[in-house]
C-alpha positions in Angstrom: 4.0 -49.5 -57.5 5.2 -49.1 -53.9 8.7 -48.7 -53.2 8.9 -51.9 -51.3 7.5 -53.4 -54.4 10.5 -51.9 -56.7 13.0 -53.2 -54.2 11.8 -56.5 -53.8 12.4 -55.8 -58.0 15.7 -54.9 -57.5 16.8 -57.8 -54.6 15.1 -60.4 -57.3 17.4 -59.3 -59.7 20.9 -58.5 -57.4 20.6 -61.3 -55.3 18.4 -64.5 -56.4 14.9 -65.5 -55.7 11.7 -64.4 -56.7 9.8 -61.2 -55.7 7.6 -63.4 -53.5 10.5 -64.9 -51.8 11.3 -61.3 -50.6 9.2 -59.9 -47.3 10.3 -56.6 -45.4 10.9 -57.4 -41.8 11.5 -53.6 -40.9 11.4 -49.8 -42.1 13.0 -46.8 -40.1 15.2 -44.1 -40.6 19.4 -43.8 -39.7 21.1 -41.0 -38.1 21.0 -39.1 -41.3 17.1 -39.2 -41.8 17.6 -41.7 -44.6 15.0 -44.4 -45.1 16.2 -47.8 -44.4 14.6 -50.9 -45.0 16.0 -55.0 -43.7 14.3 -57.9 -46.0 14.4 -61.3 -45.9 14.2 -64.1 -48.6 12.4 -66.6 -46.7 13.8 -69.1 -49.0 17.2 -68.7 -48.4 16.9 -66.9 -45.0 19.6 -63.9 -46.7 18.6 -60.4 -45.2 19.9 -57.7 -46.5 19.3 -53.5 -45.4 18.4 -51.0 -48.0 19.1 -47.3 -47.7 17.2 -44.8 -49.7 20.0 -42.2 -50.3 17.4 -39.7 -52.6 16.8 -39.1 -55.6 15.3 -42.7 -56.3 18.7 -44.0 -55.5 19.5 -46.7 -52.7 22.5 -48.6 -51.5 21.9 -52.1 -50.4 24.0 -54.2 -48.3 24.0 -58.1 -47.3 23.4 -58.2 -43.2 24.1 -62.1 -43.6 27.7 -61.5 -44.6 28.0 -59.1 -41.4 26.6 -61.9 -38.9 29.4 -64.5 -40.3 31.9 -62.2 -39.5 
């Protein structure tokens, strides 16, 4: 299983929809090397980034919430 594939896992089960809902628009790196990784539900159009911090960990955060703002 492909990382992508475990996240779209995790984003099914944190924040709605189905794994096939879930499609990564983009995969770089920050400032600290870290991998980082914006999906989209094309559902509900919600994107949300996910950081690989190591270790198999990530952090994840809504980027729909930020563009309210």
């Amino acid at each position: 299983m492909s990382t992508s594939d475990e996240l779209k896992n995790y984003l099914t089960q944190n924040f709605g929809g189905a794994e096939g809902d879930w499609k990564r628009l983009s995969k770089g790196k920050n400032e600290q090397g870290q991998p980082v990784r914006v999906f989209e539900n094309k559902r509900g159009g919600e994107k949300i980034e996910v950081t690989e911090t190591g270790a198999g960990q990530f952090s994840a955060r809504s980027l729909s919430d930020a563009a309210k703002e």
